[in-house]
Steps between C-alpha positions, in 0.01 A plus 500: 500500500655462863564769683858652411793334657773769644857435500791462233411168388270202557623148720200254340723168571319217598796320572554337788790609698778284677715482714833559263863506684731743379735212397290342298440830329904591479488133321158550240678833439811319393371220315276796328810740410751263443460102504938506515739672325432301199501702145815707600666282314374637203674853632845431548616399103325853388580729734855331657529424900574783653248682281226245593591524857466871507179505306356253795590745723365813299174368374433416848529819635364686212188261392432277756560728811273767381240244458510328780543813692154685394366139546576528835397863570151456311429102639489624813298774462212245289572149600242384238441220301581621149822703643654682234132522298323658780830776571409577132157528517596735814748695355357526166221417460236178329652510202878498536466233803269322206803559267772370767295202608393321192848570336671307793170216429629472123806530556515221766213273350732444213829510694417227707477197303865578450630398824321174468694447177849581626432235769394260330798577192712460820379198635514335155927507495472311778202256408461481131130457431309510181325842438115307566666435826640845562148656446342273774811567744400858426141468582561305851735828586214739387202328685767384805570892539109574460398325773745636744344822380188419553563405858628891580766683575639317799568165258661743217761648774548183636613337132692799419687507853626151411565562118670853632686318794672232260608797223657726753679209659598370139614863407680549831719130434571670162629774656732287752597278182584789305702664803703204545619463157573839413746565235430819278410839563107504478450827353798504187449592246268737614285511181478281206729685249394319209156638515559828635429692823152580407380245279600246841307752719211536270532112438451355887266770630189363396647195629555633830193713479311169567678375752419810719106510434214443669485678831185697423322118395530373917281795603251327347435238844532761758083438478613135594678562853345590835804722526520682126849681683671161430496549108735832504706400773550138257585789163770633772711188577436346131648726331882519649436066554427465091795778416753301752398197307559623176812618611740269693429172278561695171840659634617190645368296227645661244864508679483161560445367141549796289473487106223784592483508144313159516248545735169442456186252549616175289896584532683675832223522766509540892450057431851546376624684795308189752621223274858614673416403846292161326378430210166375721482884603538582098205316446284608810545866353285398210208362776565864639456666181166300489396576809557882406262494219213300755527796745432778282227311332362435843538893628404649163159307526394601808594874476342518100166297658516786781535789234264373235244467804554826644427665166158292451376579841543885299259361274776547182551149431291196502238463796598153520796573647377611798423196614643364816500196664336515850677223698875626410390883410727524125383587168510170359336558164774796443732164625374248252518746206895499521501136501339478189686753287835333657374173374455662186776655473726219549365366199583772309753763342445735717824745387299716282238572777811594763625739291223746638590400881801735521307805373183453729713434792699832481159669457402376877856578620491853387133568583553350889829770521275800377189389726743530789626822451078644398424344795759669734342842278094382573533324851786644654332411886463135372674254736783358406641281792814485216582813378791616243679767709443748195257756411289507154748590342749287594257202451512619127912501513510186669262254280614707141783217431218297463398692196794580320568097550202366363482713208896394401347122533227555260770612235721249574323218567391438134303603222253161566456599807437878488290445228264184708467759793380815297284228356424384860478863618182569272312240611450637860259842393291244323490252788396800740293646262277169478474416873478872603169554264335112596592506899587909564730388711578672845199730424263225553693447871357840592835661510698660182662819590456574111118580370406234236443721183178444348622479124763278553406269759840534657653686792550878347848573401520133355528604162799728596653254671474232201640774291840547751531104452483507135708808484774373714521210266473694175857638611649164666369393140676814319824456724537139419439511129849679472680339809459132438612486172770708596571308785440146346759586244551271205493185721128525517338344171760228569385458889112519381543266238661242758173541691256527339595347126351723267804709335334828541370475847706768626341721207179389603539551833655868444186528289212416742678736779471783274136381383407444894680886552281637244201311605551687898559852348155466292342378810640808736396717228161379535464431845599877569236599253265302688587623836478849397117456392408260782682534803420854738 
């Protein structure tokens, strides 16, 4: 073994780094993030206008400013490639950083064909073409995109600074459009009466939950730039630039044509709100919708290439994809492995799949916020050219809304989907289990500031640590076996049955929750049996 390695955690990128300009980060960030302000559409029939409007506000500040925030503070203290992995694996240690990073791989691997889908779905109202024909204009996108990838970081930025451009100029016409032809009050009624204060709320916050994610995925390039700083300063003008633009064109949009009632993708749309200046504006919205879609496919392949590498070069997930190429310096194997599961995908149904995307993802959310505030605990001398003006504890007080918000989504967001991420969840022990016994992982680096324990083959404490997982999820598990059926009312068998067709899929799905609960309290029974005989 090599001698030991000192520090907090291990920088093993290969990458090459380039020479990345803070705008073109400020625009990878946004296509990342946001891509537009489409899917608020979706918000304003549930929740009402001003509701909506508020909730843009208030998820920002309580989700995606906490988030963004800690991004800051902890990218500049580890510019790495891998970002929010390698905070993890500083805060926490190998196996939670395992845990965040190969939930946001899953979760992303099968989210991605998606935005290849919606483009194309929105391409076809404006060229019909047979579905043979679909599937090929899907595959050009998929291997167009690839290569740009393949060429580095510079290329990505410089196709999502033009996609990015042409949105925020689209959004900011919108705006003016809407302005002009202002007629009602934007925020009245406040709520959507007819569904009820809370069932509105409870109805657009996953909704809006989405639009304000992933600021902890752009740490991933900071191994990508000669100066890693640009990356957090990007996080700090994003995030007010995406909020502003979620804002103004839904406020003025909405006065301008009201009917909020009748928003939404196919009806009432910020198209709607163009189509008043010309309908040749109407229609352009629909290329910008398109070109939405193409930038967050672009950034989401080059920061998932950067975080699946990062975690191989850990030896913890295939050796292959650790390969780099040596003219242009990026993981291309990592690269190509996107473009074939997109390609896939696009082929395919992939609904059932995405249902565990939401779960995984609010497993790396909440496990970035609590490696921040261990790591202000375990490296409190650690420098952080961005700091949070707070103390430990008011780390802790500052990133908790990030908690109590993503355990309200998992109850909300659906029984399919809670039930596809505890189903997600317990395939990451296994996963680490398997590469941690046939590679050791950081171990076989020379560093590990946990001993490998003999027995298990694992870092010691591993077997605890599985157990907290499992046990955390026995009582999501518990929790939600009362709450969403309580919550879903007597509208869900009808709902379920719409989706899915089988008349008792709500009863099934109640069913395999509880089965999947029961299954996680039988494992943390065991797994703390086990830890008590093996582990000192």
């Amino acid at each position: 073994m090599n001698e030991k390695k000192k520090g907090i955690v291990i920088d093993n990128s290969k990458i090459k780094r380039q020479d990345v300009k803070l705008f073109t980060m400020v625009f990878m960030m946004y296509a990342f993030c946001s891509g537009g302000a489409f899917g608020i559409e979706e918000m304003i029939p549930v929740a009402g206008p001003g509701m909506t409007l508020l909730l843009l506000v208030l998820i920002a500040l309580f989700w995606a400013t906490p988030q963004a925030f800690i991004s800051v503070e902890l990218g500049s203290a580890m510019p790495f490639t891998g970002g929010f992995y390698k905070w993890v694996q500083a805060g926490l240690g190998e196996f939670w950083a395992f845990t965040a990073g190969w939930c946001r791989v899953i979760a992303q691997y099968v989210e991605n064909a998606s935005y290849i889908i919606l483009s194309v779905g929105y391409l076809s109202t404006l060229i019909p073409m047979s579905e043979g024909a679909a599937y090929m204009v899907k595959v050009a996108i998929v291997l167009f995109f690839t290569a740009i990838n393949l060429r580095g970081i510079r290329e990505v930025g410089w196709v999502s600074t033009v996609l990015s451009l042409t949105i925020l100029i689209a959004f900011a016409a919108v705006t003016a459009v809407g302005f002009v032809n202002w007629d009602t009050n934007p925020i009245v009624p406040f709520y959507n009466e007819e569904e009820g204060l809370f069932w509105g709320i409870s109805g657009a916050l996953a909704i809006g939950m989405w639009m304000y994610s992933g600021y902890t995925s752009v740490s991933t390039l900071a191994g990508d730039c000669k100066d890693p700083t640009v990356v957090p300063k990007a996080l700090m003008i994003g995030l007010p630039l995406i909020t502003v633009t979620y804002l103004l064109p839904t406020m003025t949009g909405v006065s301008a044509i009201g009917n909020w009632q009748d928003w939404g993708p196919d009806s009432l749309n910020y198209g709607t709100v163009a189509a008043l200046a010309s309908p040749i504006f109407g229609s352009f919205m629909m290329l910008v919708a398109i070109f939405g879609c193409l930038s967050c496919y672009n950034s989401c392949m080059i920061s998932l290439s950067r975080n699946f590498y990062a975690i191989a070069e850990d030896k913890l997930a295939p050796k292959i994809l650790t390969k780099v190429d040596k003219k242009r310096g990026v993981p291309y194997i990592a690269i190509l492995t996107i473009a074939v599961i997109s390609i896939i995908g696009c082929s395919m149904d992939f609904s059932t799949v995405v249902t565990m995307s939401v779960t995984l993802f609010m497993v790396d959310y909440v496990l970035v916020c609590i490696a921040g505030i261990m790591l202000r605990k375990k490296a409190p001398d650690l420098a952080r050219p961005f700091k949070l003006p707070f103390g430990t504890k008011g780390v802790a007080l500052f990133v908790s809304p990030v908690f109590v918000v993503a355990f309200i989504a998992l109850m909300i967001n659906g029984a399919d989907y809670f039930l596809g991420g505890i189903i997600g969840v317990a395939v990451i022990p296994i996963l680490y289990v398997y590469f941690k016994r046939r590679s050791g992982g950081l171990a076989t680096l020379g560093y590990s500031e946990e001993k490998i324990n003999e027995k298990t083959k694992m870092c010691c404490g591993d077997l605890k640590r599985i157990t907290k997982l499992f046990g955390v999820f026995s009582v999501l598990g518990l929790i939600g076996s009362f709450f969403i059926p309580f919550y879903d009312g007597s509208w869900g068998p009808e709902y379920y049955m719409e989706a899915y067709g089988p008349e008792n899929a709500y009863t099934f799905i109640i069913t395999a929750i509880r089965a999947m609960t029961a299954l996680y309290i039988a494992a943390t029974a065991v797994l703390y049996g086990l830890s008590k005989k093996y582990e000192q």
